[in-house]
Chimera marker file (.cmm) of the C-alpha trace (Angstrom):
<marker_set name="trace">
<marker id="1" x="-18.498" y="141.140" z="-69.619" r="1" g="1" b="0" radius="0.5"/>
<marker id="2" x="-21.127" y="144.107" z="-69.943" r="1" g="1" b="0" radius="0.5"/>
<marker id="3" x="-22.709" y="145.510" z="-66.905" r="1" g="1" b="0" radius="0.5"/>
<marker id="4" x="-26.696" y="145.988" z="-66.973" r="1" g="1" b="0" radius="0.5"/>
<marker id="5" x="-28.592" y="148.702" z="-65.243" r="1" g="1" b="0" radius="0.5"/>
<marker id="6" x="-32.153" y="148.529" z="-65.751" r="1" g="1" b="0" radius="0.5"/>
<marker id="7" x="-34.332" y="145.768" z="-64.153" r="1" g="1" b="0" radius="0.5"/>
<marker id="8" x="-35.016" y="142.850" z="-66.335" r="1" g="1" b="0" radius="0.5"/>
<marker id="9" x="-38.220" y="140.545" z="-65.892" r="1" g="1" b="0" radius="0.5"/>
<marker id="10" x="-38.537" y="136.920" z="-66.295" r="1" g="1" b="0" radius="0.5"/>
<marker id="11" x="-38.518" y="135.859" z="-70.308" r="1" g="1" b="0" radius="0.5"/>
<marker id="12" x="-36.907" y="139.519" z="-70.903" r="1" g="1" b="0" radius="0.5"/>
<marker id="13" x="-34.727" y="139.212" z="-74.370" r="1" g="1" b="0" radius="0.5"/>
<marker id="14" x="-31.272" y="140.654" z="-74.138" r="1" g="1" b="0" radius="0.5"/>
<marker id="15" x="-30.684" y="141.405" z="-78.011" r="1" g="1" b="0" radius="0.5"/>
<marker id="16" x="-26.527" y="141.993" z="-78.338" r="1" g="1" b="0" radius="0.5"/>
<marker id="17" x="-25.942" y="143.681" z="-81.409" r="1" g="1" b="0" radius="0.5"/>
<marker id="18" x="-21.990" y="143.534" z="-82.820" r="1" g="1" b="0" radius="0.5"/>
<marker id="19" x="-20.260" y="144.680" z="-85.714" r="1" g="1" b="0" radius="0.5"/>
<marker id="20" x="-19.858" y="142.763" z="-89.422" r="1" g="1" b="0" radius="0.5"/>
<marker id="21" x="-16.327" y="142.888" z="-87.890" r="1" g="1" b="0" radius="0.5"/>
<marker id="22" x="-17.311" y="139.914" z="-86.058" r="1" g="1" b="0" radius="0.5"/>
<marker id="23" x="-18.596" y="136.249" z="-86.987" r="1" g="1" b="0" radius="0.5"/>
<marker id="24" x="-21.942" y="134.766" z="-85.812" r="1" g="1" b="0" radius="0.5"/>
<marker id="25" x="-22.688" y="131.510" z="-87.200" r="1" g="1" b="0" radius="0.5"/>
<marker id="26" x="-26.124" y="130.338" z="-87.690" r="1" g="1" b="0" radius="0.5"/>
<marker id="27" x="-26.594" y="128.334" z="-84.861" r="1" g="1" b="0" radius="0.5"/>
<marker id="28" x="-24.901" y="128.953" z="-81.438" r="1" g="1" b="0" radius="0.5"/>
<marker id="29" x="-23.295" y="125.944" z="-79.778" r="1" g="1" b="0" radius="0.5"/>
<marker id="30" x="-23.969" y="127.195" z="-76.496" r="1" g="1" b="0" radius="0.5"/>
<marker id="31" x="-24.999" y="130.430" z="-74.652" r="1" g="1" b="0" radius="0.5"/>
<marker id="32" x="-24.828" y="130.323" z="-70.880" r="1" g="1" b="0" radius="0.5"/>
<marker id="33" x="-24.062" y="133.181" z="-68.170" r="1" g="1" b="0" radius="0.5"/>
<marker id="34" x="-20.735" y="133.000" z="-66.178" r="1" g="1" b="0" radius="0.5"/>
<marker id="35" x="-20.498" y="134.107" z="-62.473" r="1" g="1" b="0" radius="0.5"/>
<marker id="36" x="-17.446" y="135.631" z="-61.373" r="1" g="1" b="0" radius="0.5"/>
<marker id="37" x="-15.636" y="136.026" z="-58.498" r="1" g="1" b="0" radius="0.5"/>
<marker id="38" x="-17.234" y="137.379" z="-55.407" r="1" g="1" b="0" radius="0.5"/>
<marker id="39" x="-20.645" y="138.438" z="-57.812" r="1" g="1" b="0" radius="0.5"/>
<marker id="40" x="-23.782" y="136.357" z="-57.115" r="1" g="1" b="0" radius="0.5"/>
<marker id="41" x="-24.633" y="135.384" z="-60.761" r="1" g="1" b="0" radius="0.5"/>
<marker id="42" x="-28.384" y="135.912" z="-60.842" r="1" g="1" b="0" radius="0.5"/>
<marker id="43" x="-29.108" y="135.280" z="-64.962" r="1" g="1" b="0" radius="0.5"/>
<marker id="44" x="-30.174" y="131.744" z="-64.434" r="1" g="1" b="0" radius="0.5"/>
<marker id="45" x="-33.056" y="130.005" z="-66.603" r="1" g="1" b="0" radius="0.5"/>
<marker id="46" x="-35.374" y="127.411" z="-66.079" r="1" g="1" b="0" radius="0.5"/>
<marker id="47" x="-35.343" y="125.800" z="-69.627" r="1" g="1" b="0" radius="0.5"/>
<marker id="48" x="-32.365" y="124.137" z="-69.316" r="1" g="1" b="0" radius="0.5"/>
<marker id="49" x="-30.979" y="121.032" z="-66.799" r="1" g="1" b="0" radius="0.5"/>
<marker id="50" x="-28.229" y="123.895" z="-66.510" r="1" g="1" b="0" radius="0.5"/>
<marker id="51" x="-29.786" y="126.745" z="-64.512" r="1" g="1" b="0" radius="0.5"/>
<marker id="52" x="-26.879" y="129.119" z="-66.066" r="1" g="1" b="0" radius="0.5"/>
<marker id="53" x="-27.748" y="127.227" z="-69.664" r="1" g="1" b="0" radius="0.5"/>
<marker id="54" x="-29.595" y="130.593" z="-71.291" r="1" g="1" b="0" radius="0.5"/>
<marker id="55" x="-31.237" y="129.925" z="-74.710" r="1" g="1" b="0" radius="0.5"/>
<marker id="56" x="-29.638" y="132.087" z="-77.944" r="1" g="1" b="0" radius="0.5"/>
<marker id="57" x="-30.184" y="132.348" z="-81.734" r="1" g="1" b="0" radius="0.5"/>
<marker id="58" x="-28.900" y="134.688" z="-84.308" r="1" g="1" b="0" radius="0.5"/>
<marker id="59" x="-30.107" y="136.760" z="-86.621" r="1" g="1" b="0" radius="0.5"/>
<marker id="60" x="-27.352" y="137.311" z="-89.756" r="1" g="1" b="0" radius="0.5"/>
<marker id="61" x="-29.811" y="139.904" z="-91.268" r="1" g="1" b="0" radius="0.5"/>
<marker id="62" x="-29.140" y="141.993" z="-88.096" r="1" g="1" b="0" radius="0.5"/>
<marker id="63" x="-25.951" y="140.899" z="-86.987" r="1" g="1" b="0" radius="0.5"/>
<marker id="64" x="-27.599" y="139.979" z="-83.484" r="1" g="1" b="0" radius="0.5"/>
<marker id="65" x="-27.271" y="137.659" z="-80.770" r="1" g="1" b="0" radius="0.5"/>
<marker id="66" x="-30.911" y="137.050" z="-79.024" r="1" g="1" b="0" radius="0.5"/>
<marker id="67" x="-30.524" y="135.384" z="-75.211" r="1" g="1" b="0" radius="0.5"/>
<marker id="68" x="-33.646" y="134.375" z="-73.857" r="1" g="1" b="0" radius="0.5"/>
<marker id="69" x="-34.555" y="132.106" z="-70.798" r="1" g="1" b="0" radius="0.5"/>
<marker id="70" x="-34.013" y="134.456" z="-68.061" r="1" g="1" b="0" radius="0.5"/>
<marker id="71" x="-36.271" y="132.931" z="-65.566" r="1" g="1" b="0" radius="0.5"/>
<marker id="72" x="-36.198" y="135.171" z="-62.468" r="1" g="1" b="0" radius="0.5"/>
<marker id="73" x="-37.007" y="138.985" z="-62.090" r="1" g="1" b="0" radius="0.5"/>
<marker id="74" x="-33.536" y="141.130" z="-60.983" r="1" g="1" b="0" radius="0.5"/>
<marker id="75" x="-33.963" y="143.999" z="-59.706" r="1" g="1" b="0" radius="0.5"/>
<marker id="76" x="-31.215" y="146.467" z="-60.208" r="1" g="1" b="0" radius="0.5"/>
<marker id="77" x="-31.660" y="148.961" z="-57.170" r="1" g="1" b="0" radius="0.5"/>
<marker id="78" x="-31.458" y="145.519" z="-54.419" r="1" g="1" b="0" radius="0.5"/>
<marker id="79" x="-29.157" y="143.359" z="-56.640" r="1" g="1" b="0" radius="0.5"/>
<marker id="80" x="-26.925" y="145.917" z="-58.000" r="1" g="1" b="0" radius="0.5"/>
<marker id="81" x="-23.552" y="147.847" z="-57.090" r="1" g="1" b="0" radius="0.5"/>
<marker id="82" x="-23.629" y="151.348" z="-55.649" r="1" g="1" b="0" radius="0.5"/>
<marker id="83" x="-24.230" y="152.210" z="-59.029" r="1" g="1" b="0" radius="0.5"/>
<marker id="84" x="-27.196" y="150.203" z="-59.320" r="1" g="1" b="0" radius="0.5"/>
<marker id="85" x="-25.189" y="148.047" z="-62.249" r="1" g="1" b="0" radius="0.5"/>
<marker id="86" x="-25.351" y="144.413" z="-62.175" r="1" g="1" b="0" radius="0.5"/>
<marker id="87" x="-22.018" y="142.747" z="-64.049" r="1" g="1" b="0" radius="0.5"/>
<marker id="88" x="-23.250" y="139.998" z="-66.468" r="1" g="1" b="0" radius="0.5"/>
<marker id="89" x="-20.696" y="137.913" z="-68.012" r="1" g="1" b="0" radius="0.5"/>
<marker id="90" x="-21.575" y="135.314" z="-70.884" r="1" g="1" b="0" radius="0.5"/>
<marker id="91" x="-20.316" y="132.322" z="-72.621" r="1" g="1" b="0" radius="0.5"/>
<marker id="92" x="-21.085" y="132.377" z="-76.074" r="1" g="1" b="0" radius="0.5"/>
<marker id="93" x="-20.281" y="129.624" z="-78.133" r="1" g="1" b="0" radius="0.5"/>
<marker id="94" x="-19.603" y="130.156" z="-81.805" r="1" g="1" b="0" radius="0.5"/>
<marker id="95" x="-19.069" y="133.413" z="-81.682" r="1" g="1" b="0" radius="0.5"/>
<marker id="96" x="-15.740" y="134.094" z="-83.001" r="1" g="1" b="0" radius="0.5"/>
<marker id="97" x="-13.506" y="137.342" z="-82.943" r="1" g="1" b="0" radius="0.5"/>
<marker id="98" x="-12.310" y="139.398" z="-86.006" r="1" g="1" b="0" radius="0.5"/>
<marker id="99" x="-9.533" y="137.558" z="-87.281" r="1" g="1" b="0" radius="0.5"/>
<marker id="100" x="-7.161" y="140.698" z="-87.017" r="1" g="1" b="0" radius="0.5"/>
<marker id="101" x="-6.568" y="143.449" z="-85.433" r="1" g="1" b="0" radius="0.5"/>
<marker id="102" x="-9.074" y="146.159" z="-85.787" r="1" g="1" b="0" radius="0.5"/>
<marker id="103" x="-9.205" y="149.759" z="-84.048" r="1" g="1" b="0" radius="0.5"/>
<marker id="104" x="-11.867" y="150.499" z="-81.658" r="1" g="1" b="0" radius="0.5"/>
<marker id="105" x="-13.566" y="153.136" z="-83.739" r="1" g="1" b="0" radius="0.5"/>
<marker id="106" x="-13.510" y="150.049" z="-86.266" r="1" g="1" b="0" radius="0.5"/>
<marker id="107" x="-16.288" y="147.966" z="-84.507" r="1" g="1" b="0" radius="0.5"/>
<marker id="108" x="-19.121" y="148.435" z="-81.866" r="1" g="1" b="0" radius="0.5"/>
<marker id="109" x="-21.288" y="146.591" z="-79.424" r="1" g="1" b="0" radius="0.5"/>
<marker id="110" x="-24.941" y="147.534" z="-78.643" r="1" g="1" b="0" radius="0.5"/>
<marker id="111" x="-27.029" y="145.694" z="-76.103" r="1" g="1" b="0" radius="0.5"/>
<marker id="112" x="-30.789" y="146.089" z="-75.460" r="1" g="1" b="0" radius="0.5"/>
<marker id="113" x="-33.716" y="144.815" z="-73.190" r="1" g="1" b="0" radius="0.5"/>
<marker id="114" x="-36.792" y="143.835" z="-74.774" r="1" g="1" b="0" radius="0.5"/>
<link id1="1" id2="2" r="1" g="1" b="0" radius="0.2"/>
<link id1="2" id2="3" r="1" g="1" b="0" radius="0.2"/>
<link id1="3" id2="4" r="1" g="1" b="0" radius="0.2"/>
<link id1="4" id2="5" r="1" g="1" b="0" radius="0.2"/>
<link id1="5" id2="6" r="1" g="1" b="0" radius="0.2"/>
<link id1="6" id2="7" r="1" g="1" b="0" radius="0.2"/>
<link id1="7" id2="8" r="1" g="1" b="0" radius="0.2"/>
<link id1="8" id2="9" r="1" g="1" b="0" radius="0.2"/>
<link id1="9" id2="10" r="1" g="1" b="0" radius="0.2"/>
<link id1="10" id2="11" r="1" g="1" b="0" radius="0.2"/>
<link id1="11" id2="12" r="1" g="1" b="0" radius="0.2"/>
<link id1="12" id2="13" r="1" g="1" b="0" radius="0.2"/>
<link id1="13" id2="14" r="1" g="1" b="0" radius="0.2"/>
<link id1="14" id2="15" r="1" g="1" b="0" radius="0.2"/>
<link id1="15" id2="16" r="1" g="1" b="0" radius="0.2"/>
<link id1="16" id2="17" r="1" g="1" b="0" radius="0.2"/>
<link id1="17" id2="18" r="1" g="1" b="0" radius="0.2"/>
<link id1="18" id2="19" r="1" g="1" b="0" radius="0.2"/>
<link id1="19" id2="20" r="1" g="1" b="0" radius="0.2"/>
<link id1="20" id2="21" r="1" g="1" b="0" radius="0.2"/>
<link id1="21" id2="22" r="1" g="1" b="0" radius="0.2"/>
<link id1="22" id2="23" r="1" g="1" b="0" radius="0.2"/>
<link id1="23" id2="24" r="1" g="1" b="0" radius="0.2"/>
<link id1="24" id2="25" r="1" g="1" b="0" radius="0.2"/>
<link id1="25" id2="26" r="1" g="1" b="0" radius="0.2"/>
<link id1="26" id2="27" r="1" g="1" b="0" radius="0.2"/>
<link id1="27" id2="28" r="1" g="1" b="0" radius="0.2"/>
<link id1="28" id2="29" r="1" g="1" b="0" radius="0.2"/>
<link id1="29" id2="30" r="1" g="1" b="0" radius="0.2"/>
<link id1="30" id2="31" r="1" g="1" b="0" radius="0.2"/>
<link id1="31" id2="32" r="1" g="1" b="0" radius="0.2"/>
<link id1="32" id2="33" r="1" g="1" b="0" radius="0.2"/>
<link id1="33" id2="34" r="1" g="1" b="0" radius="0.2"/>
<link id1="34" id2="35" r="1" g="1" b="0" radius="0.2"/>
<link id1="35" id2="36" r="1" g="1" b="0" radius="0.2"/>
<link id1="36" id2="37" r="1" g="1" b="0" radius="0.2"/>
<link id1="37" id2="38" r="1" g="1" b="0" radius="0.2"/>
<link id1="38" id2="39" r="1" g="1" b="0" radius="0.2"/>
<link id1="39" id2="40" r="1" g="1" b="0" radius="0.2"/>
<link id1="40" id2="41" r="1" g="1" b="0" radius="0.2"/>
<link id1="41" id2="42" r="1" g="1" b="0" radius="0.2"/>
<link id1="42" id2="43" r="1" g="1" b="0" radius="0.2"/>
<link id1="43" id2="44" r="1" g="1" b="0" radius="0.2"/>
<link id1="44" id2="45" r="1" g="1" b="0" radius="0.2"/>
<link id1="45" id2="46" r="1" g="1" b="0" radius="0.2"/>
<link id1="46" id2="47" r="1" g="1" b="0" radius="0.2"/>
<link id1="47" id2="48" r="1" g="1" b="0" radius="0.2"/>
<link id1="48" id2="49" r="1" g="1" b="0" radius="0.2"/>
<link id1="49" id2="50" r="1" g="1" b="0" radius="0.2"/>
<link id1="50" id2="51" r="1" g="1" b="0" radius="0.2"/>
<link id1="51" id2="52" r="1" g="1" b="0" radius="0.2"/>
<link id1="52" id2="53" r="1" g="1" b="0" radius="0.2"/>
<link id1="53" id2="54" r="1" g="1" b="0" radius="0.2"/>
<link id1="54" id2="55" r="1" g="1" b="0" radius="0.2"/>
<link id1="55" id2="56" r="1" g="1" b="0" radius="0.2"/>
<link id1="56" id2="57" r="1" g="1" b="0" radius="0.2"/>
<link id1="57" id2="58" r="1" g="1" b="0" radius="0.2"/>
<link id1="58" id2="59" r="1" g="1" b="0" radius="0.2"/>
<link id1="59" id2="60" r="1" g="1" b="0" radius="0.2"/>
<link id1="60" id2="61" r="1" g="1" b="0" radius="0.2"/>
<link id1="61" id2="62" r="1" g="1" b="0" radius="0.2"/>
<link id1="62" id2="63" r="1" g="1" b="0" radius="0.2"/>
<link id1="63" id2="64" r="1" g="1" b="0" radius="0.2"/>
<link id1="64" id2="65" r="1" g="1" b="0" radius="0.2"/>
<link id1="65" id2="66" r="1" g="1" b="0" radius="0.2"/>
<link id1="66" id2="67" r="1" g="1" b="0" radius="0.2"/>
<link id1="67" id2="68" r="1" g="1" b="0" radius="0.2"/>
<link id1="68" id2="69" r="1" g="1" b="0" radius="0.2"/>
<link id1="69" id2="70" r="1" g="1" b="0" radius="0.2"/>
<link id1="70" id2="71" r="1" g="1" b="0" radius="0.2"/>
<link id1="71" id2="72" r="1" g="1" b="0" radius="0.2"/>
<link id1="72" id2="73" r="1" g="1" b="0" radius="0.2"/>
<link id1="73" id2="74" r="1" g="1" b="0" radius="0.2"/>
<link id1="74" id2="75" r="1" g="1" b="0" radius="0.2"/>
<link id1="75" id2="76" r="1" g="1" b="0" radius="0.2"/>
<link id1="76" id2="77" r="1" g="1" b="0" radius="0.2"/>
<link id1="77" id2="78" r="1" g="1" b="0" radius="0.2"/>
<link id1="78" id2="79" r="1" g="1" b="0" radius="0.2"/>
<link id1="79" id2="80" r="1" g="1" b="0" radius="0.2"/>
<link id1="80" id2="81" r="1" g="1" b="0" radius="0.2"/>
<link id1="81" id2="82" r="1" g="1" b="0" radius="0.2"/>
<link id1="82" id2="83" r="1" g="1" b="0" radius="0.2"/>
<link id1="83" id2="84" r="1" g="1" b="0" radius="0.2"/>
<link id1="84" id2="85" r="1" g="1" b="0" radius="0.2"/>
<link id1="85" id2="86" r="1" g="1" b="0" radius="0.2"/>
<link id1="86" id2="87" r="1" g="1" b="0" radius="0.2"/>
<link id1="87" id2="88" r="1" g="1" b="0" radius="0.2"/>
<link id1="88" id2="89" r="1" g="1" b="0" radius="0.2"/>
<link id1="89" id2="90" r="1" g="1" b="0" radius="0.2"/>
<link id1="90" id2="91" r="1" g="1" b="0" radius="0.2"/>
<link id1="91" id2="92" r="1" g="1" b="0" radius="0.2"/>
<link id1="92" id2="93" r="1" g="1" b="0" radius="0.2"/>
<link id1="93" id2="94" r="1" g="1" b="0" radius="0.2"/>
<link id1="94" id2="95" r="1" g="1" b="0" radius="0.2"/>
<link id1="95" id2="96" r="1" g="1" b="0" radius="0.2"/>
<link id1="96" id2="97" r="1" g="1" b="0" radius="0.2"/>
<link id1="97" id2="98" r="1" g="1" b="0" radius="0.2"/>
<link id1="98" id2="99" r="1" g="1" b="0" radius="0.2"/>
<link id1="99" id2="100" r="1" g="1" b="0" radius="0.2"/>
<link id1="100" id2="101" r="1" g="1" b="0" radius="0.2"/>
<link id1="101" id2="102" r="1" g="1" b="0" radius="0.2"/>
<link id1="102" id2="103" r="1" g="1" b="0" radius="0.2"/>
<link id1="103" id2="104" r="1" g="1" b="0" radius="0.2"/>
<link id1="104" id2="105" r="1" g="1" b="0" radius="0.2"/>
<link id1="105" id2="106" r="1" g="1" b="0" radius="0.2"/>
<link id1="106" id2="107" r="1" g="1" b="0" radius="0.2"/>
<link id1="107" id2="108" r="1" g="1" b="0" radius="0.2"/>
<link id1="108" id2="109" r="1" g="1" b="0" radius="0.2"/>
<link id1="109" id2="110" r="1" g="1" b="0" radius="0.2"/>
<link id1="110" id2="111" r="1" g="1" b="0" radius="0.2"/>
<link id1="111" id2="112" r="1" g="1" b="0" radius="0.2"/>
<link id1="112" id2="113" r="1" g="1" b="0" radius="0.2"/>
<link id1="113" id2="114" r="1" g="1" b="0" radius="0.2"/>
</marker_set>
């Protein structure tokens, strides 16, 4: 789960960018945001007979995971917390875990608006 604060707009990308650390395959079996307890889940599409069912690809050369499909505006400062953050939780399929333990400092995540 990563929170986002800054208002996205309908058919913003969210680009997730992860460490060699980790495996992305070249096709994602699925790619969908997950509500959570008590948290209206506002990242839903209109692509999909799912409206949680986002649309992903990778790219290997970057080592990123592109989510697209977003179909409504959100607006951090009326949806948000008191910290104008927004939790967003995903279900990535296919992405898979280093297969050991690694420190922290080892590996990173990066995630970006376009």
């Amino acid at each position: 789960m990563m929170n986002v604060d800054v208002d996205i707009w309908p058919h913003d990308i969210v680009v997730i960018y992860a460490s060699d650390k980790w495996t992305l395959p070249t096709s994602l079996s699925s790619c969908a945001s997950v509500g959570a307890a008590g948290v209206t889940n506002y990242f839903k599409t209109n692509i999909s007979s799912s409206e949680y069912e986002l649309q992903c690809t990778t790219a290997s050369t970057e080592h990123a995971i592109y989510i697209y499909g977003i179909a409504n505006e959100i607006d951090i400062s009326e949806q948000g917390d008191d910290d104008n953050e927004l939790p967003l939780h995903l279900d990535i399929g296919g992405f898979m875990a280093p297969s050991a333990d690694w420190n922290s400092n080892n590996y990173f995540w990066q995630v970006e608006i376009l």
